[in-house]
C-alpha positions as a Markdown table, in Angstrom:
| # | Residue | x | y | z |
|---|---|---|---|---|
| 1 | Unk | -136.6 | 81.9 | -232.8 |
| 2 | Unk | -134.0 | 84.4 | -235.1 |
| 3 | Unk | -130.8 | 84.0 | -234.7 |
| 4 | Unk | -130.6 | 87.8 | -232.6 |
| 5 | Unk | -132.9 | 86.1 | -230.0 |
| 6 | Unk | -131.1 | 82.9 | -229.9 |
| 7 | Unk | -128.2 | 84.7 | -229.3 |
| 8 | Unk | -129.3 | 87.2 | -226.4 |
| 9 | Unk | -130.6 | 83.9 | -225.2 |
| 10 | Unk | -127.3 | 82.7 | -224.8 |
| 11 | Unk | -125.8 | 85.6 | -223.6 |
| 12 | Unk | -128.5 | 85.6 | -220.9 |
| 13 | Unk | -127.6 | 82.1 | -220.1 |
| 14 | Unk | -123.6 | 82.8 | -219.9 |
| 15 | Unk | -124.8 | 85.8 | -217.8 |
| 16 | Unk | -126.2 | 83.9 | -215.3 |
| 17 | Unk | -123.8 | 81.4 | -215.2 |
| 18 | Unk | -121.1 | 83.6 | -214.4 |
| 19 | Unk | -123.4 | 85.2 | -211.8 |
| 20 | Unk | -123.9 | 82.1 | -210.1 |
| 21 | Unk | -120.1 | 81.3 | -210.6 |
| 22 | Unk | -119.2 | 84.1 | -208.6 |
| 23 | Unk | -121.7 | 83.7 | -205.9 |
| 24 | Unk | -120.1 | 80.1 | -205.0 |
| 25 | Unk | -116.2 | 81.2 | -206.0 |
| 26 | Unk | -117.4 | 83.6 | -202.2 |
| 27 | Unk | -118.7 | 80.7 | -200.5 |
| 28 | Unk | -115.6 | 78.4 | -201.3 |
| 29 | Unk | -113.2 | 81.0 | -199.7 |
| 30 | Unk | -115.0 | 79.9 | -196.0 |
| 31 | Unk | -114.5 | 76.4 | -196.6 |
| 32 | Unk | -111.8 | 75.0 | -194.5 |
| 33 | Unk | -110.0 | 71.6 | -196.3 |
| 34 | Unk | -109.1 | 71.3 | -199.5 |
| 35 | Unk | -111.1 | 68.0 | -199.6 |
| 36 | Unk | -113.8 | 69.5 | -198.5 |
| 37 | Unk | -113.4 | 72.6 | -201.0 |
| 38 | Unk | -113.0 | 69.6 | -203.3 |
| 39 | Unk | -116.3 | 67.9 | -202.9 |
| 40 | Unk | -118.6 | 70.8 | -203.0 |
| 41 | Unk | -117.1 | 72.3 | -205.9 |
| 42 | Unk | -117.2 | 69.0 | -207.9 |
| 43 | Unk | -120.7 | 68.8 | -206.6 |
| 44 | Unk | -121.4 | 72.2 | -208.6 |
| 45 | Unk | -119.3 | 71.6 | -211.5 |
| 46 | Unk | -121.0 | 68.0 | -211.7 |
| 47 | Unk | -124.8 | 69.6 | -211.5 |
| 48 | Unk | -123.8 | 72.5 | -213.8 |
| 49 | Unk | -122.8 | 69.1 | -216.4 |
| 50 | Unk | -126.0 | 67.8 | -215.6 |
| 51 | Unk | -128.5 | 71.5 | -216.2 |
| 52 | Unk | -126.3 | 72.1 | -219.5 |
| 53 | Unk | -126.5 | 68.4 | -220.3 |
| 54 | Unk | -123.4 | 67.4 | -221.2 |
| 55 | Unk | -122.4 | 65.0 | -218.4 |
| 56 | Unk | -122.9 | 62.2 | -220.9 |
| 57 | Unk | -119.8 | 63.7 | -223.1 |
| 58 | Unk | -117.7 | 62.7 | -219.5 |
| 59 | Unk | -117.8 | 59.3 | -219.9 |
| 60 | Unk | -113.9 | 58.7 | -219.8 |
| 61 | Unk | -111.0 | 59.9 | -217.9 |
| 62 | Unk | -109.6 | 62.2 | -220.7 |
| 63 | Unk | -112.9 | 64.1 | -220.7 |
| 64 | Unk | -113.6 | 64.0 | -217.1 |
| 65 | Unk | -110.4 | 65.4 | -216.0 |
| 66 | Unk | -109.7 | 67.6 | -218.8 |
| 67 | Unk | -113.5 | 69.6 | -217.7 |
| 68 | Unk | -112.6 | 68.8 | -213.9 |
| 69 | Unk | -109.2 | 70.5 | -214.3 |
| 70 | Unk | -109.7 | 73.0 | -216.8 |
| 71 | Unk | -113.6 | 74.6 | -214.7 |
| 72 | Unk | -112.3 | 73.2 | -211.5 |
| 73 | Unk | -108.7 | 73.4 | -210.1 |
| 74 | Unk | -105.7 | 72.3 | -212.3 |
| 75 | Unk | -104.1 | 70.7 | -209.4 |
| 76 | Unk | -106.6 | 67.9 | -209.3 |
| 77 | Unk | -105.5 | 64.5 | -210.0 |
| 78 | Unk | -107.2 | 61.1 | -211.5 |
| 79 | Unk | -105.8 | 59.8 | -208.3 |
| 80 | Unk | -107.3 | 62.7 | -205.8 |
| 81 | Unk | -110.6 | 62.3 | -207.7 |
| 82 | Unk | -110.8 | 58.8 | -207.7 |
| 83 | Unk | -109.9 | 59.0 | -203.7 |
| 84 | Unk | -112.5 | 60.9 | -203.3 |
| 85 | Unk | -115.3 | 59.1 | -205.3 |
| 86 | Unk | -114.0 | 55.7 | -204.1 |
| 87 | Unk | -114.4 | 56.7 | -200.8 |
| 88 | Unk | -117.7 | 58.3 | -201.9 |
| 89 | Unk | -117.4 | 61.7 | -200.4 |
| 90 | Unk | -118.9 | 63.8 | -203.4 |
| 91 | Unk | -122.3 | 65.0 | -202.8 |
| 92 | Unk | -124.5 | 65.0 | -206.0 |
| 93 | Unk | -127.5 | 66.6 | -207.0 |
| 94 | Unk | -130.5 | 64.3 | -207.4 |
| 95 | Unk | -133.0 | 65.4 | -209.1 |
| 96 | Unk | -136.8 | 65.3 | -206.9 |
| 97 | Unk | -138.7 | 63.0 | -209.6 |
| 98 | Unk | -135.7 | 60.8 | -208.8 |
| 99 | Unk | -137.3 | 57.1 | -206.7 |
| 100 | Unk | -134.0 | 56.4 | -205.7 |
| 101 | Unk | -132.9 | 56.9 | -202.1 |
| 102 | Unk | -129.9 | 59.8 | -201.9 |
| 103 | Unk | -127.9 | 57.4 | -200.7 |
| 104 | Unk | -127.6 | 54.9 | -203.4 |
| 105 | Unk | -127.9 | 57.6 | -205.8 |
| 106 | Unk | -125.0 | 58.9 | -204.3 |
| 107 | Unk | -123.1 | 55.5 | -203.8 |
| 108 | Unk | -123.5 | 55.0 | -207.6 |
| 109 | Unk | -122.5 | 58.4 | -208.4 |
| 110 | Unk | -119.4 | 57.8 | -206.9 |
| 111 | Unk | -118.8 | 54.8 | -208.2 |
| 112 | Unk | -119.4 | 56.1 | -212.0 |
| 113 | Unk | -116.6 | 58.8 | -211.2 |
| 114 | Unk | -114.2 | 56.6 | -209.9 |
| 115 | Unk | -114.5 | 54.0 | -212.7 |
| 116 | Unk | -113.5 | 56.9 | -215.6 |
| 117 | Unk | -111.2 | 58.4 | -213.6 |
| 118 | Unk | -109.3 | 54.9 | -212.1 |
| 119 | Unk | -105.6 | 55.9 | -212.1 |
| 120 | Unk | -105.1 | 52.2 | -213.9 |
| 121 | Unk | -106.9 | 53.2 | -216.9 |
């Protein structure tokens, strides 16, 4: 692949991103609670980590908050976050080839998040 192709590629890729960005930015201004406004948009930034494949780069609480904050809302707290995951309230993505029953999958999910984002590390 040239470098040209690579690059439209990209730009493609950023396109569609931003497309799809939009599209849920609508959706988020009809839901009611902040928690709730919380959870689904952590649910897309945390599947958007996942298709790009850097959620493995989010493995401590410097890195998680600093993408949570800086794609997601700057008010967000370690403490909020870790609420919520401790509470396990974030929905996750799972992919279909996935055994594992949604529930655990989403149990452990939660339980990941609030380990690198515990407000006593």
């Amino acid at each position: 692949m040239s470098k040209s192709q690579a690059q439209t590629t990209d730009n493609n890729t950023h396109q569609h991103l931003m497309e799809e960005r939009e599209k849920y930015n609508a959706k988020l201004k009809s839901w009611k609670t902040r928690e709730e406004k919380t959870c689904r948009e952590m649910k897309h930034l945390f599947y958007m980590a996942m298709e790009l494949q850097f959620i493995h780069t989010l493995k401590n609480r410097e890195a998680m908050m600093y993408y949570l904050n800086t794609k997601g809302d700057p008010d967000w707290t370690a403490d909020y976050i870790w609420r919520l995951a401790s509470t396990n309230k974030i929905d996750w993505v799972k992919g279909s080839s996935d055994p594992t029953e949604y529930e655990t999958y989403k149990a452990d999910m939660n339980e990941a998040l609030a380990k690198y984002v515990c407000p006593d590390n």
